[in-house]
N, C-alpha and C positions, 0 to 999 in steps of 0.2 A: 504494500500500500504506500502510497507518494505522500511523503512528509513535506514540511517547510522547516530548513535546519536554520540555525544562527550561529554561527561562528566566530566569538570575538575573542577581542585579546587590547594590553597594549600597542602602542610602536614597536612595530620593528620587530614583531613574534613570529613571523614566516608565514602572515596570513593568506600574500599571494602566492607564496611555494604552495601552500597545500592546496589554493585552489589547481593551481594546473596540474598537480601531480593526482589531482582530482580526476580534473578533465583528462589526463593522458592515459587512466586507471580507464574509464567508461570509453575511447576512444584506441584504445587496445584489443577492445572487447567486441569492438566494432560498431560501438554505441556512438551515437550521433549528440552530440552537446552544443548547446548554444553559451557563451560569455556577455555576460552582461557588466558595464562599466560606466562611471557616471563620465559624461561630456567634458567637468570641469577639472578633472584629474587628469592634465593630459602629459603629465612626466616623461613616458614614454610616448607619446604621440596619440593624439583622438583617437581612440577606436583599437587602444591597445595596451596589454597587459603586461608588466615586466617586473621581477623580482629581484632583491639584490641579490642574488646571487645567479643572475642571467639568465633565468627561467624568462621566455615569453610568449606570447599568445595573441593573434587577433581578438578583436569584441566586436559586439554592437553598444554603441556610443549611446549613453539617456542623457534626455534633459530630465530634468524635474515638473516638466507640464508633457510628457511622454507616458501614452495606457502601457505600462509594462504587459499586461494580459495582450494587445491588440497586438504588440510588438512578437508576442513570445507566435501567437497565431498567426500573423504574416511570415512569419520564419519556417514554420509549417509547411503552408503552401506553397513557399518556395522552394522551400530543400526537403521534405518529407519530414517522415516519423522525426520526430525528438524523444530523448531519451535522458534527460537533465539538463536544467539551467542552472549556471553559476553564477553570482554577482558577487563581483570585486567592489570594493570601498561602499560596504553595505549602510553605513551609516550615514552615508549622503541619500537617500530615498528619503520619499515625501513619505506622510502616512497614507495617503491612497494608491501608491507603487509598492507600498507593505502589503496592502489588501488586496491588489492588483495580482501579487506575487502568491497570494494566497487560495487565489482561484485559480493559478496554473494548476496548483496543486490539486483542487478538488475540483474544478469541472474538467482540467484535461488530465487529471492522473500524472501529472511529471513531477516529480522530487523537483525541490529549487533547495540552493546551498545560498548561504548568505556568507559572506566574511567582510567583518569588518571593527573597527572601533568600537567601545561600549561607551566610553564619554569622552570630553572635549580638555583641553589643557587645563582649564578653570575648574573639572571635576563632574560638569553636566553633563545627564544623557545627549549626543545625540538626536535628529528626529525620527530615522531611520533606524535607530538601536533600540528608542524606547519601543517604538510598535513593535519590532522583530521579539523583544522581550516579551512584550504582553504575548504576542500572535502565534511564537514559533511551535512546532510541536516540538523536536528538540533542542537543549541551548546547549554549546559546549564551547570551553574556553582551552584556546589556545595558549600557553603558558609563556613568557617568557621571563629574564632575569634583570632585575636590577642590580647597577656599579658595586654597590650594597652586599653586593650574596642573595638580599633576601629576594622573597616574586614581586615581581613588578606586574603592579594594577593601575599604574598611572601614567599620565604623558604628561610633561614640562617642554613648552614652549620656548625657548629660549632665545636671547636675543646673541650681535656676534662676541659679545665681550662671556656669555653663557651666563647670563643671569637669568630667573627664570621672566617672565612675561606676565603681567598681572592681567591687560585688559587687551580688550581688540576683538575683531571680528572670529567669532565662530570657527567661522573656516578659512583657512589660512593654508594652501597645499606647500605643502614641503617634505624634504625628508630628512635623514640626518642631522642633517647642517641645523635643523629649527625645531628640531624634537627628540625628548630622551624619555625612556621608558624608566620607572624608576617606582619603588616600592610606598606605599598610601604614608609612611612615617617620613621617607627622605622627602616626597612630595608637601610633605607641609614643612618641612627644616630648608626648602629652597624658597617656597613662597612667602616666609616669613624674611625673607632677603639673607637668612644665614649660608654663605657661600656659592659658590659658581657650581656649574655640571660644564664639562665637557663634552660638545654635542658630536664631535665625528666621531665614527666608528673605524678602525683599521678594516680596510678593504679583506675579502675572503681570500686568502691563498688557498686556489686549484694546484 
């Protein structure tokens, strides 16, 4: 039976590795998948998916006034059966592209995977995170580490001197260079202005 998953995590947990390695699992298989990506994420280029660790992938590009359902069904009719939808940086969806996503699932029977952010540098849901919480059938978190040791559940904003960022727009696309994942206690020992983070990360040695 076709779920609607949510997949989150802080920055920087591998949340587009696992989608493609998703996607490459069901297209192995011989299964047919569609990528869903928002419009204004375009890091690696409109209409395309890439991980630090140089996983990538075509998409189909959304805006936020785009029927994800009408979407997922013109894709359909043009390339046949579908067999799962994936959406990258899930916590940029409106709440009606949450519901949209949730009648792929129950009027056309296709699993959709979400991956994305659960809150914003400041600590707030997302708008896309809070519905996927309310909506999903399964949640499961992606883990990753804070400088710390301990798990990081947070993102700090940083600016280039690495302080952290009190105010500002919502959504801000960057990577590295402007966000560090980092554990709910160091999260409040940087916002309170006590010391800098270091936002880059040493490249992956292949």
């Amino acid at each position: 039976m076709a779920k609607l998953y949510f997949y989150y995590s802080a920055m920087n947990a591998g949340k587009t590795t696992t989608l493609l390695q998703s996607a490459h699992n069901y297209r192995e298989r011989g299964m047919r998948v569609a990528i869903l990506t928002p419009r204004l994420d375009d890091r690696a280029g409109e209409g395309r998916v890439a991980s630090r660790i140089g996983l990538a992938a075509d998409a189909l590009a959304f805006g936020p006034r785009d029927d994800l359902l009408e979407r997922v069904r013109s894709d359909i009719d043009t390339h046949g059966r579908l067999h799962c939808v994936l959406v990258d940086e899930a916590q940029f969806l409106t709440r009606a592209q949450v519901w949209q996503l949730s009648e792929v699932v129950d009027a056309l029977g296709i699993p959709v995977l979400c991956y994305g952010l659960r809150t914003d540098f400041r600590g707030e849901l997302f708008e896309g995170s809070m519905h996927l919480l309310a909506w999903a059938d399964e949640l499961s978190e992606i883990k990753t580490i804070c400088h710390t040791g301990s798990k990081a559940t947070m993102t700090v904003r940083v600016d280039t001197a690495g302080r952290a960022v009190q105010d500002g727009p919502q959504v801000e696309i960057g990577g590295n260079d402007r966000y560090v994942s980092v554990s709910r206690a160091e999260y409040k020992r940087v916002m309170r202005g006590e010391g800098t983070i270091e936002p880059a990360q040493p490249p992956l040695l292949l």
